[in-house]
N, C-alpha and C positions, 0 to 999 in steps of 0.2 A: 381842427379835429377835436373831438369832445366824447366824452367817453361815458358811458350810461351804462349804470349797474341799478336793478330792479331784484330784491329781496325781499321775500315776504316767508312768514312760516309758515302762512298755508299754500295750498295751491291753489285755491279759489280766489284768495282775494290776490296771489299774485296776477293771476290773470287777465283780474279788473284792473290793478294798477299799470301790466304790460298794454293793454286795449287802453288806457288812458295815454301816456305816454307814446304809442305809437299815433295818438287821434292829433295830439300835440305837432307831433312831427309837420304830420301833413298836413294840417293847420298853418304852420308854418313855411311850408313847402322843401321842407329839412329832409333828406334822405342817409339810409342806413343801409352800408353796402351788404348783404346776404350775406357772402363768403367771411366778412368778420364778425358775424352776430354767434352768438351762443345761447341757446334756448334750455330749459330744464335740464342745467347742468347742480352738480351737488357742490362742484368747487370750482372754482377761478383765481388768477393768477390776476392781481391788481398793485400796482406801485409797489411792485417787491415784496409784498405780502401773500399769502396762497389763503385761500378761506376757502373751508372746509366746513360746510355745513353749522356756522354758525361759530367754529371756533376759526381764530387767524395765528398762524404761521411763519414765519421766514421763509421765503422761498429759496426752495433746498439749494440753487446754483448759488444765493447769495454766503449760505450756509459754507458752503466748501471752497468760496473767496474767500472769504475769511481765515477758515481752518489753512488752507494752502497760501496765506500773503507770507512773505519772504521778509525777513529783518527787514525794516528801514532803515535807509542807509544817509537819506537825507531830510531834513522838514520840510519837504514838499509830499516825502510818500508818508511818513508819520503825521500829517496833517489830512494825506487822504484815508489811512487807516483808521484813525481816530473819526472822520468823517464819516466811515461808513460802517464801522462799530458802533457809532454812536445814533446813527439813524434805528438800529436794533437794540437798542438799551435797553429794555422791556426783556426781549429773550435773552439777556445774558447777565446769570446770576452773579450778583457782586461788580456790575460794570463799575458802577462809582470807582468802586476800593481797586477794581485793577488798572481802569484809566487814568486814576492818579497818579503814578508815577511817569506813566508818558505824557501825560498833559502838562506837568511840572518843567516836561523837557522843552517842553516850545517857552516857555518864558523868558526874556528876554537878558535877564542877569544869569541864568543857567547856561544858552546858548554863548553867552560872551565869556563864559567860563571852560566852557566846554570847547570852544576855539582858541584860547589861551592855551589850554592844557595843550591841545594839539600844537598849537605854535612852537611850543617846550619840546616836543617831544622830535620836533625836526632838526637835525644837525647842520645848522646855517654856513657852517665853517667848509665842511663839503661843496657846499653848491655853490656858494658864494663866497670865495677864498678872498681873506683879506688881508692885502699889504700895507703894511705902515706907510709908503710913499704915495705920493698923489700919478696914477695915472696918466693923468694930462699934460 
């Protein structure tokens, strides 16, 4: 599947360049199913971008991912947070300076810290009561 976007600012030479690429096609013997094609549209929805008559966008559902993502609770969902904030770095003022502090957190001397603390913080004598005598 392969995906063809045709942009021109006028509409005359898009037209030559749509009649050129559809000559291609068939040349080819390449087909393009009707029901997915879009013709003198002002905007399109492409790789998670919306372009809009020449300027490009976040596309709005990615937009309210983002706003609506819930704490990460472990480095797999802060590694997909950061993943897909960082695919929109562009729209989002100050990414560096706020992705710092999360990106600081997947590093490998911080996460072994940050498991320690947690280790500390669990009462071992509860769960694991221990007798001075040998069991066995």
């Amino acid at each position: 599947m392969a995906i063809l976007l045709v942009y021109n600012s006028s509409f005359d030479s898009h037209l030559e360049h749509l009649e050129l690429v559809l000559k291609l096609l068939r040349q080819k013997t390449l087909f393009a199913k009707l029901s997915k094609c879009l013709f003198e549209t002002s905007d399109v929805e492409y790789l998670g971008y919306t372009i809009i008559g020449g300027s490009v966008l976040m596309e709005s559902a990615k937009v309210q991912t983002i706003q609506d993502w819930c704490q990460p609770s472990s480095v797999n969902q802060l590694r997909a947070f950061l993943g897909l904030t960082g695919y929109y770095y562009r729209f989002i003022k100050g990414y560096a300076t706020l992705a710092s502090p999360l990106t600081n957190l997947l590093k490998e001397d911080v996460l072994f810290a940050l498991i320690k603390l947690r280790l500390h913080s669990i009462n071992y004598s509860k769960r694991f009561p221990l007798n001075s005598a040998s069991t066995s």
